[in-house]
C-alpha positions in Angstrom: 22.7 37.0 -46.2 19.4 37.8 -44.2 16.6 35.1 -43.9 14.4 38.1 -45.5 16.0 37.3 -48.9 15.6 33.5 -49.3 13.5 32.1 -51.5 11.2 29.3 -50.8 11.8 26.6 -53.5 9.6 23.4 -54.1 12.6 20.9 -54.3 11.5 17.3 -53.2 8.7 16.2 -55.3 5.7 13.7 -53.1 7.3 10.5 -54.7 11.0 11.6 -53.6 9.3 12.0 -49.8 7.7 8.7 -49.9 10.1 7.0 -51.2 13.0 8.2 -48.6 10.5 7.6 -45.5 9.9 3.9 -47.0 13.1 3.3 -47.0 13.8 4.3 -43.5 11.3 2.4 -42.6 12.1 -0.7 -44.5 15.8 -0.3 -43.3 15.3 0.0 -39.4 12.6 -3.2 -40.1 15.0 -5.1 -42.0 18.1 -4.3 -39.8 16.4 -5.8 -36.2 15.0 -8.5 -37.9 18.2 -9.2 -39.8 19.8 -9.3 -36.3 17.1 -11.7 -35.1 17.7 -14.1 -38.1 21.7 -14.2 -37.7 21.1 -15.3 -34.5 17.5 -16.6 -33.6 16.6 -17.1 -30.0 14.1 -20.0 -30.7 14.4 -22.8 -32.8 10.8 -24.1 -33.2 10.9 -26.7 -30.5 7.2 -27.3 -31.3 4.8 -27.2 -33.8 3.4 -24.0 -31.9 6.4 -22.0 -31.7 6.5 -20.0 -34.5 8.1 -16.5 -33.5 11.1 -17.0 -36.0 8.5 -17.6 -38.9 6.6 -14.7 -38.3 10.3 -12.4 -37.7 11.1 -13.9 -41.3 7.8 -13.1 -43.1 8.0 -9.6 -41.5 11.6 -9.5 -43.0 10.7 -10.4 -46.5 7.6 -8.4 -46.6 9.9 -5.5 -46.2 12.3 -6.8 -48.2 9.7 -6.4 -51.2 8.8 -2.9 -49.7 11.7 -1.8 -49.9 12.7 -3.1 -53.8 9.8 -1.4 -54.8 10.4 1.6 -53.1 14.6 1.6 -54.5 13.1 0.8 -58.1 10.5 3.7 -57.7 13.5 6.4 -56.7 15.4 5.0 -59.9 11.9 5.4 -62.5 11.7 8.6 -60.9 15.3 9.8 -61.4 14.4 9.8 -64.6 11.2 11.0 -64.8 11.3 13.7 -62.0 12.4 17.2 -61.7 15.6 18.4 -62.2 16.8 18.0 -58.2 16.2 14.3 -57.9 17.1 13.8 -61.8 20.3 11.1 -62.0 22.5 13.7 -63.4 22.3 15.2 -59.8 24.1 11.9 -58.5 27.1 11.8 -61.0 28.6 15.6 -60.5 31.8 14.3 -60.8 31.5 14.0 -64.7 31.7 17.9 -65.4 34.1 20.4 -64.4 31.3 22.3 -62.4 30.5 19.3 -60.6 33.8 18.6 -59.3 34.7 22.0 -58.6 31.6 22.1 -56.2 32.6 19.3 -54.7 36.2 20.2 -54.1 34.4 23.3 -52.3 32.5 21.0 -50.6 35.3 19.0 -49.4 37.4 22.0 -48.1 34.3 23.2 -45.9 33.7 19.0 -44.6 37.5 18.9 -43.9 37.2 22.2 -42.1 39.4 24.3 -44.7 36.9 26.8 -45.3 34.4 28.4 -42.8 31.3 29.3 -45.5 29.7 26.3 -46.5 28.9 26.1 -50.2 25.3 26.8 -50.8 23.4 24.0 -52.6 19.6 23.9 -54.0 19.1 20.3 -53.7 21.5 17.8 -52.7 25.4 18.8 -52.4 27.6 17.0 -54.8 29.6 14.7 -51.9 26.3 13.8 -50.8 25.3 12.9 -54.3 28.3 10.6 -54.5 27.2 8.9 -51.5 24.0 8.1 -52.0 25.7 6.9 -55.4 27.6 4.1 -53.3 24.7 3.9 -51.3 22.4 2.7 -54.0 25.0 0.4 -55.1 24.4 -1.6 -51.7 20.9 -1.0 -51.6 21.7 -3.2 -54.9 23.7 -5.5 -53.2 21.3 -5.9 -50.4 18.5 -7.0 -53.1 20.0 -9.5 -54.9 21.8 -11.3 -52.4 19.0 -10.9 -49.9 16.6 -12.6 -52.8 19.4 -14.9 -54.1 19.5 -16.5 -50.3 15.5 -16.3 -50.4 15.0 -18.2 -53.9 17.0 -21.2 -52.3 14.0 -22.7 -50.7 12.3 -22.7 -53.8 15.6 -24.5 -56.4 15.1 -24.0 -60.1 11.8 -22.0 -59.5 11.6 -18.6 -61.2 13.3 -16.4 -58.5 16.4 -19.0 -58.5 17.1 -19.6 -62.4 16.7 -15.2 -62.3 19.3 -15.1 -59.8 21.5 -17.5 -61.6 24.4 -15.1 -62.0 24.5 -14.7 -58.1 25.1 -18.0 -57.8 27.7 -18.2 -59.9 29.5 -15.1 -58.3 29.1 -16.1 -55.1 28.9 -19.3 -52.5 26.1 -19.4 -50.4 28.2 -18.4 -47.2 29.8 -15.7 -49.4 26.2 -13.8 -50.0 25.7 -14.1 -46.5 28.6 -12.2 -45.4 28.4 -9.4 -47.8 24.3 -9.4 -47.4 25.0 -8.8 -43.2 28.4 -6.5 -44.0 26.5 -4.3 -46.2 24.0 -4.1 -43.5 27.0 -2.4 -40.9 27.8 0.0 -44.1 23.9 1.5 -44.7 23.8 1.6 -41.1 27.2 3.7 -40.9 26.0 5.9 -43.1 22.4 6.4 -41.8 24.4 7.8 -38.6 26.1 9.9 -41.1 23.1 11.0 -43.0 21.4 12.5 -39.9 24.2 14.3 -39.1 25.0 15.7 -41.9 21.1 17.3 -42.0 21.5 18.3 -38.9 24.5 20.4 -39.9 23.7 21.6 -43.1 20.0 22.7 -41.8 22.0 24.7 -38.7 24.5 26.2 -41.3 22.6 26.8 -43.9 19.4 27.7 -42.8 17.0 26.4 -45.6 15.0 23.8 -44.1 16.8 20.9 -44.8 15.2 18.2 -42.1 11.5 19.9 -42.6 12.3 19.7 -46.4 11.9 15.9 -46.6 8.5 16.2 -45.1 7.5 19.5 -46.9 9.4 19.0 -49.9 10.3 23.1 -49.5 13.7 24.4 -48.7 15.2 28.2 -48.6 17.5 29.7 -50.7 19.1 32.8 -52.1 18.7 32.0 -55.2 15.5 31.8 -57.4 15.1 28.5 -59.2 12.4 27.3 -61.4 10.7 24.7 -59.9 
């Protein structure tokens, strides 16, 4: 269909934008400094040397940046329009929703040429961001459980207390850096995928998370 009859939608409402761009900021912070932590290139051989305190508080600060900005994105789910609304990120509980993303499937596994035309997110995508939040959950907790040990039986630690009991110490520290590889993994994804479905589809995908507009050839109440 000709670009001459898509419609320009408002689709990503300001709190969707700001809360996607906090969180790529908050990851990419979080990530290096994460690296730095696992393996720290100074010890504090003097009272002076503090360069692995400061990495830390930078760390934590975005650590709380970005629990505020997840929680936001969840309030907002269900306060929000219909396109970041948390039905969007279950599709596989109707019969539309998993048809659409069988179609989606067959275009991602190259069995069909057109790609299925979506308003907001595509239903696969939807299930990964699904599994992605559920390791942005991950992160949180064990990322705070391993925090609130400096601090045992203050408020932080007795909240956490089910961590504890679910996991050693050295247990939430390998699934707090493996989680790490998997957000990474599919931030590499992610920016693919944009990339394709704005070249394929035409409708502003990339400009749409700064805009919050997006083309289509269909109509749709904002």
């Amino acid at each position: 269909m000709s670009e001459s009859c898509k419609f320009k939608c408002y689709i990503w409402e300001l709190p969707v934008r700001w809360c996607h761009w906090f969180n790529v900021v908050s990851i990419v912070t979080l990530a290096v400094t994460g690296f730095l932590i696992g393996r720290p290139y100074s010890y504090g051989g003097s009272a002076s040397d503090f360069s692995m305190g400061w990495i830390r508080f930078v760390h934590f600060t975005a650590a709380y940046v970005f629990t505020v900005s997840v929680a936001s994105r969840v309030i907002w789910s269900l306060i929000g329009n219909r396109f970041a609304g948390w039905r969007e990120f279950l599709p596989f509980l109707t019969g539309k929703g998993r048809q659409k993303m069988i179609k989606m499937l067959r275009y991602y596994l190259l069995m069909d040429k057109e790609v299925p035309e979506t308003i907001g997110h595509n239903p696969m995508a939807t299930t990964a961001y699904l599994i992605l939040f559920c390791l942005y959950l991950l992160m949180i907790l064990t990322g705070f459980a391993l925090y609130a040990q400096h601090a045992p039986q203050g408020l932080m630690h007795k909240s956490l207390g089910f961590m504890y009991a679910a996991f050693s110490s050295q247990g939430m520290r390998l699934a707090h850096h493996f989680s790490m590889y998997l957000i990474l993994g599919f931030v590499v994804n992610h920016i693919y995928s944009a990339w394709l479905m704005d070249i394929k589809e035409h409708g502003s995908e990339i400009s749409s998370m700064f805009s919050g507009y997006k083309f289509t050839v269909h109509k749709e109440k904002e």
